[in-house]
N, C-alpha and C positions, 0 to 999 in steps of 0.2 A: 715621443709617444703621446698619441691625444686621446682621452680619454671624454666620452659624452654621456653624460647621466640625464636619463629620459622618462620619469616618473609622475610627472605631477603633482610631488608630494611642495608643500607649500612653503616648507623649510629645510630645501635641499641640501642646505650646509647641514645639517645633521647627517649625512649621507657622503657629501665630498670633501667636508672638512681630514676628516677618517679616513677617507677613500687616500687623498693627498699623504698624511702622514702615512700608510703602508705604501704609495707609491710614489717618492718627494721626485723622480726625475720625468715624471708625468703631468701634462698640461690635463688639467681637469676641466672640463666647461659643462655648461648647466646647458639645457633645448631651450632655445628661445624660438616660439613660434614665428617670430616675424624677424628675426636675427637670417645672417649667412649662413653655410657654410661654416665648418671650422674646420675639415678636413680629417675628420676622426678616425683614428686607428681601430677602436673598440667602441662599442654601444651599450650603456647597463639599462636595460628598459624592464620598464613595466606597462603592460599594453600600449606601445606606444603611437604616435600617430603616420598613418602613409607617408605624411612628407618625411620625416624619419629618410626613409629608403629611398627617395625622390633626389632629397638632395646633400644624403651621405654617401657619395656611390663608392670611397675608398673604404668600407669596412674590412676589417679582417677578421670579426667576429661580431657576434651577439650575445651580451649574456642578459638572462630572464632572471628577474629580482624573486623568486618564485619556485616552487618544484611542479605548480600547475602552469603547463606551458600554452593550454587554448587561448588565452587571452591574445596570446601572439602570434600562434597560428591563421589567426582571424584576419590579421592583415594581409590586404592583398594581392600586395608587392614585397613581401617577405623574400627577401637575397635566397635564391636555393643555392651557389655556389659556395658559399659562408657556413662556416659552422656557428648552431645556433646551440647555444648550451644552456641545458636548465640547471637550476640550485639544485645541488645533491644533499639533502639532511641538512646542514647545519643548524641543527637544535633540533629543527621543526620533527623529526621523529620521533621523539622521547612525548614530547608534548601531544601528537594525537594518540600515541599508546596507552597515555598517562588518562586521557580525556576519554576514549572507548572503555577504556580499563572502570573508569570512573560512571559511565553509563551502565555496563555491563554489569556492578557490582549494584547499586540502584537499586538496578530491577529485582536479579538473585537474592539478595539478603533482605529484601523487602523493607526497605529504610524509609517508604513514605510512609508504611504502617506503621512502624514505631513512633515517627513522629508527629504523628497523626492521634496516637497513643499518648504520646506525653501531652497535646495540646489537652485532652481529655484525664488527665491528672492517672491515667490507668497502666498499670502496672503488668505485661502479660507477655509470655515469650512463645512463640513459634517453632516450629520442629526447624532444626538446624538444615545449612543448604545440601542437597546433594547435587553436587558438580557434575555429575554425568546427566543429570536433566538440563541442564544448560550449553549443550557444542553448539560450538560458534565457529560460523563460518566466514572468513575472511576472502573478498571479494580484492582483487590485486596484490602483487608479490613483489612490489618494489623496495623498495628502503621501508616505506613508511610501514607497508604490510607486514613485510617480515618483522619489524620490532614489535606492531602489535602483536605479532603471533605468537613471538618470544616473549614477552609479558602476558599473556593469557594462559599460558600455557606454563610457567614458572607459579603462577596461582592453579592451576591444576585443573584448570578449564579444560575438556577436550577442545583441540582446536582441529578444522581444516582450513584450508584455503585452495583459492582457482584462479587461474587466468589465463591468458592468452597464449601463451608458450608455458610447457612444463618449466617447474621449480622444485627443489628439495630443499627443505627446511627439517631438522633436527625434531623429532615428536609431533610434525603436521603433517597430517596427510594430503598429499596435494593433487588437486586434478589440473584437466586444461583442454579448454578449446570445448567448441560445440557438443563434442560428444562425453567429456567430463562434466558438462553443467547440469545437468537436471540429478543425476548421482550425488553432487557436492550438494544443491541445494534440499536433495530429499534428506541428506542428515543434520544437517543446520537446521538448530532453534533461533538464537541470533544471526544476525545476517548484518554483516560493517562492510562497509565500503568504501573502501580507500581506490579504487580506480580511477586513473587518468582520464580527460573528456575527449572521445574520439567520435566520429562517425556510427563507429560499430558498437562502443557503449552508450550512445544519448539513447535517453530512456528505457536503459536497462532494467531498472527499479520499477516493475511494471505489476499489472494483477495478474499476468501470466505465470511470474517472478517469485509474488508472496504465496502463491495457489501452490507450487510444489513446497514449501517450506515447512517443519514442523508443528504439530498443532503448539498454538500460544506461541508463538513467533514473535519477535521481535527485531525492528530494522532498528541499525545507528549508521547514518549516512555522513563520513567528512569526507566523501569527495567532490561531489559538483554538483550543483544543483537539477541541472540540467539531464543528469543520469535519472532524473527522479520524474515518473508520468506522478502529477501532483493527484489531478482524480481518482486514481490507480491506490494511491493510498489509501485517500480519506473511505473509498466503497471496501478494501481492504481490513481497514477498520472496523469500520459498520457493519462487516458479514463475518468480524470474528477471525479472520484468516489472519491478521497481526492484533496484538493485544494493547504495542505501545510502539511510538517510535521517537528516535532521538534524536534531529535535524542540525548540524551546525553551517550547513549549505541550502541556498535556494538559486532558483532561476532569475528570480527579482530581486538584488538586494541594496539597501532596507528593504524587509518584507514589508509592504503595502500594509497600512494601517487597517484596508478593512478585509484581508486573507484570513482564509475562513479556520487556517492553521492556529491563529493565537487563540480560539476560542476551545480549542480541543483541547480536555484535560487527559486525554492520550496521546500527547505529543508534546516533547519538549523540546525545546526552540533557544540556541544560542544564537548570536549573531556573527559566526563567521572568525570563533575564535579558536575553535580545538588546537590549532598551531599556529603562531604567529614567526615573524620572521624575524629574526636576533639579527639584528648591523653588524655587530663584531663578527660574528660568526660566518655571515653571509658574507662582507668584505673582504674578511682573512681568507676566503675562498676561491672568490671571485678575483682577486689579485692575484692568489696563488696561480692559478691558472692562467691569466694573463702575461704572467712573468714568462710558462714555462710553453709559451702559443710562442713569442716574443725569442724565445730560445732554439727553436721548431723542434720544438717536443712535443709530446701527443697528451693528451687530457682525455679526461672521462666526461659524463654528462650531456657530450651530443646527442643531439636528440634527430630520430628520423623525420624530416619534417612530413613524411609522406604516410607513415605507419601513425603519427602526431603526438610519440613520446620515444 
């Protein structure tokens, strides 16, 4: 079995060292762009380059270092005969629940004012939260969705959520498709977005979007940047239809030094961290699966390359 890891990360042994010890009867090789051929059974990439598929033509799979698969979709000699699998969880759903969870509380408990308070040596409490002025509405229902909805909703937040194909989630009420979205978004104060990047959502996140939303709206965006019309916001903003938003994704990233986004003290701006990717986790995975491809047993995670998750 040959195993090809296609990252560009600049110290790959951190990745195949690991890779090796969960798979010791496995030839692991690193992409060399100007290398042969190795003749790879599996692919672990992350956005990787056309020759990739030019001159691996015996894969028997693909796996995406990733649970956002656009990166690879993007190539445009992507194998359709092959199964392409994305990361299912591994860590990365506790951590944007933890991170929404952590914007969403922010705003409700009003924690700039207090500290804003202490800077000012003053002493003063505000009337406690009521949770039913706060539903939030959760925009995709995949792994990552549903945890957040299960942690919002264990705090006592009313939650909903929408997507593409109906879902049932335990105390959320769920819609779906064209004709559940304007309902979902008329009872959504907050509005999170954990959605996959497809065709049919780039630029979901629009002024169309925030205009039916509750007054004093609130966006927290970790899915794509790309989901987000940027002008759409900032006029959003400025006419009051959102109050605040919480960005850990953009279209450009590094955000450009002179994006008119850093300058807004209605908008806070991570760099792309609400979930990062755990190696152990993500290997123990991604092996696992490989074992049971290797077995002809069937796995989870395929992704439809043509629906683009």
């Amino acid at each position: 079995m040959k195993i090809l890891f296609v990252a560009g990360d600049p110290k790959p042994e951190r990745w195949t060292q690991p890779l090796q010890a969960l798979l010791p009867e496995a030839e692991i090789h690193v992409w060399d762009p100007q290398g042969p051929a190795v003749g790879a059974d599996y692919a672990i990439v992350w956005q990787p380059p056309a020759e990739l598929f030019e001159r691996e033509t015996g894969l028997k799979a693909v796996f995406n270092l990733g649970a956002g698969i656009d990166g690879l979709l993007k190539v445009p000699n992507l194998p359709r005969g092959i199964p392409v699998v994305r990361l299912e969880d591994a860590g990365m759903s506790v951590q944007m629940a933890e991170y929404v969870a952590h914007q969403l509380i922010e705003a409700s408990r009003d924690m700039a004012v207090y500290r804003a308070q202490q800077r000012d040596n003053q002493w003063k409490i505000h009337r406690p939260i009521k949770r039913r002025e706060w539903p939030v509405g959760i925009m995709g229902l995949g792994h990552i969705g549903k945890r957040v909805a299960r942690l919002l909703t264990a705090l006592d937040y009313p939650v909903s959520g929408w997507a593409r194909s109906q879902h049932r989630i335990e105390d959320v009420t769920t819609y779906s498709g064209d004709a559940g979205f304007e309902e979902f978004l008329a009872g959504t104060r907050v509005l999170v977005n954990t959605l996959p990047l497809t065709e049919a959502t780039r630029g979901i996140l629009n002024h169309s979007t925030f205009a039916r939303l509750q007054p004093e709206a609130m966006l927290i965006n970790v899915g794509r940047g790309e989901h987000l019309v940027e002008a759409d916001l900032l006029a959003a903003l400025d006419e009051g239809l959102l109050t605040r938003a919480s960005l850990d994704v953009f279209s450009r990233e590094p955000l450009p030094d002179d994006h008119p986004f850093w300058q807004r003290k209605d908008i806070t701006i991570t760099p792309h961290i609400s979930a990062r990717t755990l190696r152990d986790a993500t290997l123990e995975q991604i092996t696992g699966k490989i074992r049971r491809l290797a077995a002809g047993e069937e796995i989870s995670g395929i992704i439809d390359i043509d629906r683009g998750y």
